[in-house]
C-alpha positions as CSV (number, residue, x, y, z in Angstrom):
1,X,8.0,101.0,-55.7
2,X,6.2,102.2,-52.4
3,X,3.7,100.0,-53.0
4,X,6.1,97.0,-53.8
5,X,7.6,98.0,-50.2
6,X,3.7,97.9,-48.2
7,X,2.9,94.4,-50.2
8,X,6.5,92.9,-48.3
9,X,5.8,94.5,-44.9
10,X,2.3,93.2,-44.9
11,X,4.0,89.8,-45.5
12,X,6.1,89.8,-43.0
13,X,3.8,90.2,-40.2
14,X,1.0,87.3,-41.5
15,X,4.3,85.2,-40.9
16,X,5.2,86.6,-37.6
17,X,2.7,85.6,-35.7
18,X,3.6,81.7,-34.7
19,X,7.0,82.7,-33.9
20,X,5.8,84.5,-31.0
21,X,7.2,83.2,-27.6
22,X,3.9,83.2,-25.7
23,X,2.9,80.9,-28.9
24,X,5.3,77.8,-28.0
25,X,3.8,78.5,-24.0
26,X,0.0,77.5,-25.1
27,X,1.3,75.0,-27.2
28,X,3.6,73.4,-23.9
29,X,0.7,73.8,-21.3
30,X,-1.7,72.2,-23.7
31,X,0.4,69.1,-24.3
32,X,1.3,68.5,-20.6
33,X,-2.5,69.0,-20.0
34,X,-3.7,66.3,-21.8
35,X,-0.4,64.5,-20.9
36,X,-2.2,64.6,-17.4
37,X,-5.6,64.1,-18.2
38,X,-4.7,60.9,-20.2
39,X,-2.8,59.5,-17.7
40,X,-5.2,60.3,-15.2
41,X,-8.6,58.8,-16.4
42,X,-7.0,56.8,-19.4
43,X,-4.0,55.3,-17.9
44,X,-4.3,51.6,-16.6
45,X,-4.6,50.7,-12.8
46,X,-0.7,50.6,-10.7
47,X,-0.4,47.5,-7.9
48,X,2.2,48.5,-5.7
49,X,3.4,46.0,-3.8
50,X,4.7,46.7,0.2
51,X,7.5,43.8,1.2
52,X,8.9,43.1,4.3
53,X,12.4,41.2,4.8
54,X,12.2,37.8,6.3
55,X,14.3,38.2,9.6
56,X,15.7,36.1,12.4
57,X,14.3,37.1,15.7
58,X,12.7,36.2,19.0
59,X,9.1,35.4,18.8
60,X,7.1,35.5,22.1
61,X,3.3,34.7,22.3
62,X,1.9,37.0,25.3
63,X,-0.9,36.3,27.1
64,X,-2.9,39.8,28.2
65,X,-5.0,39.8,31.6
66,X,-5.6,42.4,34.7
67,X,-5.2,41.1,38.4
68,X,-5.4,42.6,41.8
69,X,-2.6,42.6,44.5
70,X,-3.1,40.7,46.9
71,X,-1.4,40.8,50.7
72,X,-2.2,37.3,51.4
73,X,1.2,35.8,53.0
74,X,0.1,32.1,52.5
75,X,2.1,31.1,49.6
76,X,1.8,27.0,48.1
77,X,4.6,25.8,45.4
78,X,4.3,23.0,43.4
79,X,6.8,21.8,40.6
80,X,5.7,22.4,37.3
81,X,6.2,18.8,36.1
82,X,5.7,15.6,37.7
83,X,8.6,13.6,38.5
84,X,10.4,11.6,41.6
85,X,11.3,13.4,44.5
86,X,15.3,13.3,44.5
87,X,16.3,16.1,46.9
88,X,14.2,18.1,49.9
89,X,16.5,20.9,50.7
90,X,14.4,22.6,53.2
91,X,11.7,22.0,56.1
92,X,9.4,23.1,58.2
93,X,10.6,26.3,59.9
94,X,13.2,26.9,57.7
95,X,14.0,30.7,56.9
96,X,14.6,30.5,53.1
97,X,15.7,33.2,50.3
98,X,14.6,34.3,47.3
99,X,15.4,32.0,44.5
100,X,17.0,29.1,46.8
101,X,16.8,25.8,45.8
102,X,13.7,23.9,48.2
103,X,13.5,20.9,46.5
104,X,14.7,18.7,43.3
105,X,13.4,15.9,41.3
106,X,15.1,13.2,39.7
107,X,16.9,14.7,37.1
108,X,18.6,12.0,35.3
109,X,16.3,11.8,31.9
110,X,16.1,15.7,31.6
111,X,20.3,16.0,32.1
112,X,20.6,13.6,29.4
113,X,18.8,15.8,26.9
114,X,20.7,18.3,27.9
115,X,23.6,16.3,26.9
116,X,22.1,15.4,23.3
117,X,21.0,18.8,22.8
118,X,24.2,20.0,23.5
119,X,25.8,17.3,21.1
120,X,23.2,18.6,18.5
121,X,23.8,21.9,18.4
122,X,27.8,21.6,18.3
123,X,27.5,19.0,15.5
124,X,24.5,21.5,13.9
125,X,27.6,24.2,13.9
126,X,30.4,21.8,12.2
127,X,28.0,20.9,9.8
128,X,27.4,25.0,8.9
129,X,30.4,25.5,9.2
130,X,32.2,23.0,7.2
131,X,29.3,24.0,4.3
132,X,30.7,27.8,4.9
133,X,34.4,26.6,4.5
134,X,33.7,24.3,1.8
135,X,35.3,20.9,0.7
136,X,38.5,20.1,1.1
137,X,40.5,18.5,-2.0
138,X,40.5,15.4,-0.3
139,X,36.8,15.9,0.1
140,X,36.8,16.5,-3.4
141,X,38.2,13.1,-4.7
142,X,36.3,10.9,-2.5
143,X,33.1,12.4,-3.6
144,X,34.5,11.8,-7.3
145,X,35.7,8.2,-6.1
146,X,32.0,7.6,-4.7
147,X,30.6,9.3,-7.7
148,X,32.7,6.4,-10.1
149,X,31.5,3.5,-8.0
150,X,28.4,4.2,-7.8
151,X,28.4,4.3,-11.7
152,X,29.6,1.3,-12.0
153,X,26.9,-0.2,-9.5
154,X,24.4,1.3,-11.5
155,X,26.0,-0.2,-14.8
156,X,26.5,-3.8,-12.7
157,X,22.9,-3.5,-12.3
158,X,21.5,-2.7,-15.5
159,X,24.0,-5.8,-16.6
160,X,22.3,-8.1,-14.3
161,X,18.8,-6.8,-15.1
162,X,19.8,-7.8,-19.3
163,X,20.9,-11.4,-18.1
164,X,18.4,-11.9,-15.3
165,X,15.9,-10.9,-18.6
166,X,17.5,-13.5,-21.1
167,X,17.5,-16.2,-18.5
168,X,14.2,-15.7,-17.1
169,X,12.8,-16.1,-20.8
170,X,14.8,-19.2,-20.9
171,X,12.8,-20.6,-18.1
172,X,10.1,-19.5,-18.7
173,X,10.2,-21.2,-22.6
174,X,11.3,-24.6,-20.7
175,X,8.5,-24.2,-18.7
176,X,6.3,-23.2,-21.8
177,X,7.7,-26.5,-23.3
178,X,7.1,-28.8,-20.6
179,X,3.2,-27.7,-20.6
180,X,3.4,-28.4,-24.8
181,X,4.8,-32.2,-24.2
182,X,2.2,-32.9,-21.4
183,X,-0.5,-31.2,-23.9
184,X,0.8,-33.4,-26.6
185,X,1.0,-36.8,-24.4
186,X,-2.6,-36.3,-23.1
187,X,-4.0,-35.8,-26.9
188,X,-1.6,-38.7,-28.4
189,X,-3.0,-40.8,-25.3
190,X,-6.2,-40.0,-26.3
191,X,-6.0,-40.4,-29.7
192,X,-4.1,-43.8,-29.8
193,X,-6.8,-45.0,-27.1
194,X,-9.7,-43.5,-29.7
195,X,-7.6,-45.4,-32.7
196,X,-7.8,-48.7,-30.0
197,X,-11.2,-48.2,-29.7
198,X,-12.3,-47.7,-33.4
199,X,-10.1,-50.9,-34.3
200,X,-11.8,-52.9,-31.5
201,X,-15.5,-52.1,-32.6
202,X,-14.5,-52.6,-35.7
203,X,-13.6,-56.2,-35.2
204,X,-16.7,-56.4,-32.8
205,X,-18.6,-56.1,-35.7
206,X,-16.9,-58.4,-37.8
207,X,-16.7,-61.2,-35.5
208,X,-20.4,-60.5,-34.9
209,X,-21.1,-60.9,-38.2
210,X,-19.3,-64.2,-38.5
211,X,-20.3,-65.7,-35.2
212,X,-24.1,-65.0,-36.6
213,X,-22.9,-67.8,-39.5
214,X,-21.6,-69.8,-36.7
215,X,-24.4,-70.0,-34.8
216,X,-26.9,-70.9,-38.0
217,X,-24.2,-73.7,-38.9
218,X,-24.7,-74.5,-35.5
219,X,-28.4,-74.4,-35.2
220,X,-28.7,-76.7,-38.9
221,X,-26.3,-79.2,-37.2
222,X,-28.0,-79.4,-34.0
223,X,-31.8,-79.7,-35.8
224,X,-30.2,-82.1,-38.3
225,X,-30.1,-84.9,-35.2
226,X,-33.3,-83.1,-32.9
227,X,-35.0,-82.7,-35.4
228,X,-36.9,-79.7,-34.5
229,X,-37.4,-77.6,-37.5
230,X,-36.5,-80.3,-40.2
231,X,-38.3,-83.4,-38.4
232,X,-37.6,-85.7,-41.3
233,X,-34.1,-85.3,-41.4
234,X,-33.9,-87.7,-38.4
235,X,-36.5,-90.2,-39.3
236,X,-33.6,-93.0,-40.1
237,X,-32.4,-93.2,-36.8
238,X,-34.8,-91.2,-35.0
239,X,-36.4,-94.7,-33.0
240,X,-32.7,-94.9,-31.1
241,X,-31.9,-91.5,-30.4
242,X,-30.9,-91.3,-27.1
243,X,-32.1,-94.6,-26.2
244,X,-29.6,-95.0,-23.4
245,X,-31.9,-91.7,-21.3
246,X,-34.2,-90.0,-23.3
247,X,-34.3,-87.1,-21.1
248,X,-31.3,-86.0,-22.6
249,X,-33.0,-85.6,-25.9
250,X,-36.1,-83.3,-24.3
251,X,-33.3,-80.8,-22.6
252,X,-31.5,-81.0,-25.9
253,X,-34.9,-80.0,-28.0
254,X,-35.4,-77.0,-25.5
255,X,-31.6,-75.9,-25.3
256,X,-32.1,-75.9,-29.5
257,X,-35.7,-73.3,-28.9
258,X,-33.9,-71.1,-26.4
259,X,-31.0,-71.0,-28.7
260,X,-33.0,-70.4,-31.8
261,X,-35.2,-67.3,-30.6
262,X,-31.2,-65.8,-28.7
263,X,-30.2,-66.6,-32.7
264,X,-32.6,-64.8,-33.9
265,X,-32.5,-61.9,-32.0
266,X,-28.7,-61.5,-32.5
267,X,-29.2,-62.2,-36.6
268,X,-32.0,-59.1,-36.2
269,X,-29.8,-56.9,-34.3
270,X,-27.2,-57.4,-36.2
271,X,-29.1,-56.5,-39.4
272,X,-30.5,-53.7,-37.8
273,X,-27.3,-52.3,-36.6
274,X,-25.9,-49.7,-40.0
275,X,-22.3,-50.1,-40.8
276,X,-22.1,-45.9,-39.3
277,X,-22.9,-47.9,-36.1
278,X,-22.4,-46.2,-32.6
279,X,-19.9,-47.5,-30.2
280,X,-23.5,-48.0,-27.7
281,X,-25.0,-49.7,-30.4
282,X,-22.3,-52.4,-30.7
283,X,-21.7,-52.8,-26.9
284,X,-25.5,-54.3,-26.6
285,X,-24.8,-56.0,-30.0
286,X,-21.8,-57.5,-28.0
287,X,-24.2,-58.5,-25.0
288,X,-26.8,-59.6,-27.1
289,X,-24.3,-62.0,-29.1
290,X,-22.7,-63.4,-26.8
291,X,-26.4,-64.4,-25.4
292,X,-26.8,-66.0,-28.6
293,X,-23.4,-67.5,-28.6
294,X,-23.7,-68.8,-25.2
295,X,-27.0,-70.7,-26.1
296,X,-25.7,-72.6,-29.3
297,X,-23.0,-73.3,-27.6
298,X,-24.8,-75.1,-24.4
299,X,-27.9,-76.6,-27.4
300,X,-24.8,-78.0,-29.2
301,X,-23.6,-79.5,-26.0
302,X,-26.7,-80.7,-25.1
303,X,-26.7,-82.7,-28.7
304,X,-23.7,-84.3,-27.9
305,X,-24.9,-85.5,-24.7
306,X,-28.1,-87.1,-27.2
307,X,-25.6,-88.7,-29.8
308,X,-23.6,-90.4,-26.6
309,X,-26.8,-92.0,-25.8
310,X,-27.5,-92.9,-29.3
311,X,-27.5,-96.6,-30.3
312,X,-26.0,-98.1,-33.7
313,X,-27.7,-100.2,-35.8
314,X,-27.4,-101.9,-38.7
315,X,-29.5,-98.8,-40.3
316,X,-27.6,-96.2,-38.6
317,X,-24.3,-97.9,-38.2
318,X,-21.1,-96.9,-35.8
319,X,-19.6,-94.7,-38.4
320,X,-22.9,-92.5,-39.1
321,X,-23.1,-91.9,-35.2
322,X,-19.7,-91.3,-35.2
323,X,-19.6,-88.9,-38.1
324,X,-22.7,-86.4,-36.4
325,X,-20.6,-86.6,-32.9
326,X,-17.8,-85.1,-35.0
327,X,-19.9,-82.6,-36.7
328,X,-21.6,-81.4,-33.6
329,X,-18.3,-81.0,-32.2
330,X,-17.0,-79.0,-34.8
331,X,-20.1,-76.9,-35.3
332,X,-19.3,-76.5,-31.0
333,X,-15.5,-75.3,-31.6
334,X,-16.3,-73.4,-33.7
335,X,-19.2,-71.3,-32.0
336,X,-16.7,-71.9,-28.6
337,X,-13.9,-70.0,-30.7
338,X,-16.5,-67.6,-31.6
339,X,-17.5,-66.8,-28.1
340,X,-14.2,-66.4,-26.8
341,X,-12.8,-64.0,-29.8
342,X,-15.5,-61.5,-29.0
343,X,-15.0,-61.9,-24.9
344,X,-11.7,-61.1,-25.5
345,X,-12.9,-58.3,-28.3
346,X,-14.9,-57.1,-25.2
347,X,-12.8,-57.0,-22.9
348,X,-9.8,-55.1,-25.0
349,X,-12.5,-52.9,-25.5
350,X,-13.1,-52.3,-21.5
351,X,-9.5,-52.1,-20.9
352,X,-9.0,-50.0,-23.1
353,X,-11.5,-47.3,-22.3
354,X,-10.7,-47.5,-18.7
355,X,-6.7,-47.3,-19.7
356,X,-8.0,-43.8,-21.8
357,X,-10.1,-42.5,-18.7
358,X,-6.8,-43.4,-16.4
359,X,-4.5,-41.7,-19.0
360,X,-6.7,-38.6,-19.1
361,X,-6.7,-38.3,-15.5
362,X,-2.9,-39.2,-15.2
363,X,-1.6,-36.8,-18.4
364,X,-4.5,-34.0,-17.2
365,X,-2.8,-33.7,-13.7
366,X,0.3,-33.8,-15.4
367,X,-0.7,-30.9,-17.4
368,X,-2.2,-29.2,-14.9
369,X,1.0,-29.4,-12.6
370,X,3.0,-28.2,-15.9
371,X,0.6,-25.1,-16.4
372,X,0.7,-24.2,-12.6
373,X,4.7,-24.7,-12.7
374,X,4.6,-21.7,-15.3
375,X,2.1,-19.5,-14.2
376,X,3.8,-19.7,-11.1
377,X,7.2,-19.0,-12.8
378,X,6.0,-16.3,-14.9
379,X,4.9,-14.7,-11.0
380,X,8.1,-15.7,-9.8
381,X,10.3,-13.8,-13.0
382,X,8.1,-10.8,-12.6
383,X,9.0,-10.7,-9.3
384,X,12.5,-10.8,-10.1
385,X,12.2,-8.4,-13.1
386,X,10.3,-6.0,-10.9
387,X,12.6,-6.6,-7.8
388,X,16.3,-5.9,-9.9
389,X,14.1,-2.7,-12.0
390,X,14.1,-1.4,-7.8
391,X,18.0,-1.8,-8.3
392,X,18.4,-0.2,-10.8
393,X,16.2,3.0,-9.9
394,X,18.3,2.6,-6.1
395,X,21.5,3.2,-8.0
396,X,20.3,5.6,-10.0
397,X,19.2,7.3,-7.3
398,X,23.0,7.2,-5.6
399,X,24.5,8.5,-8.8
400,X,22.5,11.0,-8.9
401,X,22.9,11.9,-5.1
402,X,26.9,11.5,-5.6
403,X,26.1,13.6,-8.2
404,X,24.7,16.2,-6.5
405,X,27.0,15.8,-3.8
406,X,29.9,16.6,-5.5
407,X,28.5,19.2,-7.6
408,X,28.2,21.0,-3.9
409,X,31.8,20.0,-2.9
410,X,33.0,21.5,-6.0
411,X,31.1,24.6,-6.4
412,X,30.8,27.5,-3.7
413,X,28.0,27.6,-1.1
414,X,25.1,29.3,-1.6
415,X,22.9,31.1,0.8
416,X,20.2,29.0,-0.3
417,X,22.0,26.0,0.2
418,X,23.2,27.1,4.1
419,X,20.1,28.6,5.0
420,X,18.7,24.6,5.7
421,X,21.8,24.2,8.3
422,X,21.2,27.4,9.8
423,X,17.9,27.1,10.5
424,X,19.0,23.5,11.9
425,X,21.8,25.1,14.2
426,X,18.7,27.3,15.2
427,X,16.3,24.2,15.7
428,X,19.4,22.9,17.7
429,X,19.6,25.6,19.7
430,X,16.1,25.9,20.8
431,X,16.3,22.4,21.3
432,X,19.3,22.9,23.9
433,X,17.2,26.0,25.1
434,X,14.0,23.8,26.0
435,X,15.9,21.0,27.3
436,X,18.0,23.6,29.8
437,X,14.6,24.9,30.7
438,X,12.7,21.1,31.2
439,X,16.2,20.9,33.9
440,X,15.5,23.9,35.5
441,X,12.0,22.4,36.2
442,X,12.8,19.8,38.0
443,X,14.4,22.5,40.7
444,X,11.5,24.3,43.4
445,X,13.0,27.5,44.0
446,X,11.7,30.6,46.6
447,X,10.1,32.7,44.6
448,X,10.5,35.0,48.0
449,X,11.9,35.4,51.2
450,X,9.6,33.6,53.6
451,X,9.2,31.0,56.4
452,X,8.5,27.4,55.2
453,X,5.4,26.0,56.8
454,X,5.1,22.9,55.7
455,X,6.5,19.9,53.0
456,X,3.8,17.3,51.7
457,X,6.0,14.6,50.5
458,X,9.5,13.1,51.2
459,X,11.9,11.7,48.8
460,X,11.6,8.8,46.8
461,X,7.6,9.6,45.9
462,X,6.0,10.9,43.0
463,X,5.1,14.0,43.2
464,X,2.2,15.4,40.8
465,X,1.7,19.1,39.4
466,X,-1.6,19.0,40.7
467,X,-0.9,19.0,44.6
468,X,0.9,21.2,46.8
469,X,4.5,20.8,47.9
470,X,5.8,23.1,50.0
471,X,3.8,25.7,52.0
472,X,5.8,29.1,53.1
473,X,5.0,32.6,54.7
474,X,6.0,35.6,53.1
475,X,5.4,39.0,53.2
476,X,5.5,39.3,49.2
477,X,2.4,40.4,47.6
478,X,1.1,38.6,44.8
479,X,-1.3,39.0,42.3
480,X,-3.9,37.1,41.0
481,X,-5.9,37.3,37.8
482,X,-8.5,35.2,36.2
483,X,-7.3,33.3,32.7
484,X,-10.1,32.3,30.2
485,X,-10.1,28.4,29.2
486,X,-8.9,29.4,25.7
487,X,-5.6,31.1,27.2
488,X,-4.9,29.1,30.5
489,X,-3.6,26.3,27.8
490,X,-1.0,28.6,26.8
491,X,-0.1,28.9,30.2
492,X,2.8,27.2,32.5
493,X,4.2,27.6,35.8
494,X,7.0,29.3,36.0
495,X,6.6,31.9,33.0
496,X,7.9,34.8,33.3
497,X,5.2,37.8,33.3
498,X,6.0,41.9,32.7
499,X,3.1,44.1,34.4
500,X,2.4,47.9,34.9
501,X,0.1,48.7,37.7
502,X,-2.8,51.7,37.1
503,X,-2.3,53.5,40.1
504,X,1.4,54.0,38.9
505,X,1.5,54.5,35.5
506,X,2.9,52.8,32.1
507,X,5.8,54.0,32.4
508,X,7.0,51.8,35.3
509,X,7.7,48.1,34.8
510,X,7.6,45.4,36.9
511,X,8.5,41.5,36.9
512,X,7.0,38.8,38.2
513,X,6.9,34.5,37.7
514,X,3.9,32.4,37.6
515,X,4.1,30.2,40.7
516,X,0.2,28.5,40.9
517,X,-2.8,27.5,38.0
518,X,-5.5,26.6,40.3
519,X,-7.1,23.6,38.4
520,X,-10.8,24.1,39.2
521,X,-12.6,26.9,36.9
522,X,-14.4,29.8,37.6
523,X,-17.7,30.6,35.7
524,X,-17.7,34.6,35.5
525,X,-20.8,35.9,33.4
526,X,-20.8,32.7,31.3
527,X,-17.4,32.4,30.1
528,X,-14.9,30.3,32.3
529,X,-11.9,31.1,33.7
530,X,-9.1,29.3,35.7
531,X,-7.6,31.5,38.6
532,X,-4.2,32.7,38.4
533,X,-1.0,33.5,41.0
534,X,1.5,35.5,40.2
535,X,4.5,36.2,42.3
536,X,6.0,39.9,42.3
537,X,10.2,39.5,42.0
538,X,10.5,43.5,42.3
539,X,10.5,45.1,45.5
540,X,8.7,48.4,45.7
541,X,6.3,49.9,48.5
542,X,4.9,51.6,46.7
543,X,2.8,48.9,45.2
544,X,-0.3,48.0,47.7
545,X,-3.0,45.7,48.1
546,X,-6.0,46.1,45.6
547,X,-4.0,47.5,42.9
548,X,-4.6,46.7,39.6
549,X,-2.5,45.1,37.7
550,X,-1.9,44.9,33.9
551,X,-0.2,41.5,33.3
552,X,2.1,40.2,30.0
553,X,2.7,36.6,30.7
554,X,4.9,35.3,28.1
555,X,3.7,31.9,27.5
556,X,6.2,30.9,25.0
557,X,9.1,32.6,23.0
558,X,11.2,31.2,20.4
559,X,14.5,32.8,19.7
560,X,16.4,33.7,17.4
561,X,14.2,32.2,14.6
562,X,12.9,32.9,11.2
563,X,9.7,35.2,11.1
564,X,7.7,37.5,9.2
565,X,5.0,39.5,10.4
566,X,1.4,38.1,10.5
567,X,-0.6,39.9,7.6
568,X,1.9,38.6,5.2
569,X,1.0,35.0,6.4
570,X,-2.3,33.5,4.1
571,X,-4.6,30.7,4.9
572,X,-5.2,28.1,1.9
573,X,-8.3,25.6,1.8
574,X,-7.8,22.5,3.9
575,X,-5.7,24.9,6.8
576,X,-2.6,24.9,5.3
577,X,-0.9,28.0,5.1
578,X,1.2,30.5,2.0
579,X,3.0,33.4,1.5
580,X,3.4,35.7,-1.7
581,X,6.7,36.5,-2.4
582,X,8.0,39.1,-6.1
583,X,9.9,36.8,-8.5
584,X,10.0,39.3,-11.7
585,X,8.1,41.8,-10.6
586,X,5.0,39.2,-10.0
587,X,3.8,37.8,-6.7
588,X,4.4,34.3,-6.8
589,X,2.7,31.8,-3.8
590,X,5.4,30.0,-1.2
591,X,3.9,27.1,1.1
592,X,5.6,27.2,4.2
593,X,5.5,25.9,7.9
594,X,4.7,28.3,10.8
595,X,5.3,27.7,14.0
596,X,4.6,30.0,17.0
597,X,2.4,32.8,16.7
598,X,3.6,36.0,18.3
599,X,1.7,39.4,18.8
600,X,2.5,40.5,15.2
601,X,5.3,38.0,13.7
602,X,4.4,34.5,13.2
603,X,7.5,31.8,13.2
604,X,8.5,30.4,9.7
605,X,10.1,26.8,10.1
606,X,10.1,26.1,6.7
607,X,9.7,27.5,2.9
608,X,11.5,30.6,3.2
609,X,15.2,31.7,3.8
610,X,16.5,34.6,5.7
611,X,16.3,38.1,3.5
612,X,13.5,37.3,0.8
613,X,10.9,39.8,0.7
614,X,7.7,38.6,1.6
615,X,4.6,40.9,0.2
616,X,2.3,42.2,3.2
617,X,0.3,44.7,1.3
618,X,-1.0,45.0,-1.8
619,X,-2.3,48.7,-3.4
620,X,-4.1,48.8,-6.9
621,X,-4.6,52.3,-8.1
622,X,-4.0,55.2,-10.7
């Protein structure tokens, strides 16, 4: 039994042990150790992301020099822009105060910008306004009336451009027609001249043929009374041929050679020539013929001219001589008929050829004319094709801008959708700003008390920026510092300048007005520089000459504009310029549009809206 009891209580403290509370404490610290140590050395790398708001404000771009006083009393003015002289409102030995008006310039032009500027802004500020308000129901249904006629342009279009399309392809098949029938009147032209031709040679050769029989007949008839070849034919009657001139009979005998050897030639050409024959081969078998022809027909002549000078005897009576005259004249007919069927075979045949060359020429221009008629049409319906397709994408373009239009009428304004009219109504207003300040320009005011000395011009000239106008005395210091070339363009008269002075400490500000840019340079140690007057408007004796001066000319200042500041501003390749802004927790890259550059914000005129955050630092880290 007691040992039963010892067994349990040495049980019960091997168990104890883990339910011990400093147990659970290891167990905690060891957990949030590694805890740490993981996410220390194991963890991945945190981007933070620093944003700046983009804000409307004044940007002013300072320019930063030192001068010394200077108790010089000589003071020259000159207006800041050129003009016409319109008013001199003091002279020489006039007292004059500070800020009075010496002199104007015609200010006609700058008073009328004022006047659009004006109208500008006021219609910039309906416009915002009616946005801010939004449409009225009347509004409303015009924009849906607009939106309905502009559909039914667009479908008017898109009707003409389907019948302009079916009647185009009607002309242009006409067209295509019309060059078809002049194809098909120069080939039938062609081909019934060809089908001329090919009937014409073919009786060429045929009436060759038979006027070579002619000819032979011809030739046995003549020689039967000459004769020539066959000299006992004639022997009956030979003693009285051509008794009456017996010359007669010698021109008849040579007419018979010459037409013999033309004979022959034609009968050897002829033979020569295969029934395939070329249309050259039967032109000079034509020639060659009708050489032949020609001959017989002269030597048969020439025999009836020996039988007329025949006399009859009772051996060779009346009606032998009578009955030869008639043969020779019938042998002559017929080599005569001969002759003239293949002139006229030859000349068909020359008509013809020049009627083909004149149809080709005639029917060719035709098709030619025909072929330029459509190419010139198919241009032409292109043109119209392409011309009502730039209808259609017009109207399309106006539905889709009623569209959009009345999609804005209907639903509430955006900020997105205001911020373009408010940064017009700001553009508007530092239009109106720059044209109040071009009028003040034309004005020459004192920038001190003083005695005026002298005036260089009267009214009516033109008076430069260059010269002097008005000379004066005061007994207002002034300062003058020396600007380098890459500032002095930033520099105008008249601007406005802030300056401490070391001899009295930061704390004391004083203002003063550029009243003279001197227009030669100064080379100091390399670098030039373009000497500067500045005017003090402050009173205080305290300031003397040969102080130093610590000058904030503020050569420019845009106000109330968009900016952000100038490390959140990013240069891309090519000089344009970005910004990152977070969409979903990721920076994304916004072109945009600066305009002036201040100390440390930079002018946004476009890509941005007031109140987006714009990233201007970037930390990557554990």
């Amino acid at each position: 039994m007691q040992q039963t009891q010892h067994e349990s209580l040495t049980r019960t403290k091997k168990k104890s042990w883990y339910k011990r509370w400093y147990f659970w404490v290891i167990i905690a610290v060891v957990l949030i150790g590694g805890g740490l140590v993981k996410a220390m050395f194991f963890s991945a790398p945190k981007t933070t992301y620093t944003t700046e708001k983009v804000q409307r404000t004044d940007v002013k771009q300072m320019v930063s020099v030192t001068g010394q006083v200077s108790s010089d009393d000589n003071i020259s003015l000159n207006f800041s822009i050129a003009g016409t002289l319109a008013r001199v409102n003091a002279k020489v030995g006039d007292q004059v105060k500070l800020g009075q008006v010496l002199a104007e310039l015609d200010s006609k032009d700058q008073a009328i910008a004022v006047q659009q500027a004006q109208a500008a802004l006021g219609l910039a500020q309906a416009n915002l306004n009616q946005k801010i308000v939004g449409a009225t129901p009347e509004d409303i249904a015009i924009s849906r009336a607009t939106l309905n006629q502009t559909k039914i342009d667009l479908t008017k279009a898109q009707n003409d451009y389907t019948t302009l399309q079916q009647t185009t392809q009607d002309l242009v098949r006409q067209k295509e027609l019309a060059v078809t029938a002049a194809q098909t009147t120069l080939d039938n032209s062609q081909t019934s001249a060809e089908q001329s031709l090919t009937n014409y040679y073919s009786q060429a050769y045929t009436s060759i043929s038979s006027a070579v029989i002619k000819m032979s007949s011809g030739l046995t008839e003549s020689d039967n009374i000459l004769g020539v070849d066959n000299s006992s034919f004639n022997d009956s009657f030979e003693s009285v041929l051509a008794a009456r001139n017996g010359q007669t009979l010698t021109m008849a005998k040579d007419s018979y050679t010459i037409a013999k050897i033309k004979y022959n030639n034609t009968k050897t050409q002829y033979n020569s020539t295969p029934t395939t024959y070329t249309r050259d081969q039967i032109d000079g078998l034509i020639i060659t013929a009708k050489a032949g022809l020609q001959a017989v027909h002269q030597n048969l002549s020439d025999t009836r001219t020996v039988l007329d000078n025949t006399l009859s005897t009772s051996g060779f009576t009346e009606s032998t001589l009578s009955t030869y005259k008639s043969n020779i004249d019938t042998a002559n007919s017929a080599v005569n008929t001969a002759l003239n069927s293949l002139e006229t075979i030859e000349q068909n045949i020359s008509t013809t050829k020049l009627t083909k060359l004149n149809n080709q020429t005639t029917y060719q221009n035709a098709l030619d004319t025909a072929e330029q008629v459509l190419a010139g049409t198919k241009v032409d319906v292109a043109n119209q094709l392409s011309q009502a397709k730039d209808v259609i994408s017009v109207k399309q373009s106006m539905v889709d801008s009623a569209q959009s239009s009345l999609d804005l009428r209907i639903n509430r304004p955006r900020e997105i959708d205001i911020a373009g009219l408010r940064a017009q109504l700001a553009q508007a207003q530092a239009s109106l700003n720059l044209a109040l300040a071009n009028l003040d320009k034309t004005k020459l005011l004192a920038p001190s008390e003083g005695l005026v000395t002298d005036v260089k011009n009267d009214v009516g000239e033109n008076v430069m920026t260059t010269s002097d106008f008005i000379t004066m005395i005061s007994p207002q210091l002034k300062i003058e510092a020396d600007v380098s070339e890459t500032d002095i363009v930033k520099v105008k008269l008249n601007d406005q300048v802030e300056m401490t002075f070391d001899a009295l400490g930061y704390d004391q500000k004083f203002k003063g007005e550029v009243i003279k840019i001197d227009p030669a340079p100064t080379e100091i140690s390399g670098v030039v520089y373009y000497k500067t007057t500045i005017i003090l408007s402050d009173k205080n004796t305290s300031i003397k000459p040969g102080m130093t001066a610590n000058l904030e000319i503020m050569a420019a200042n845009a106000q109330n504009v968009l900016a952000v500041p100038f490390r959140a501003v990013k240069n891309k390749t090519g000089g344009s310029k970005y910004v990152q802004i977070l969409e979903n927790g990721q920076p994304k890259d916004v072109d945009v549009e600066i305009g002036l550059e201040g100390e440390s914000m930079i002018e946004i005129k476009g890509g941005l809206s007031e109140g987006q955050d714009v990233i201007t630092f970037v930390k990557t880290g554990k």
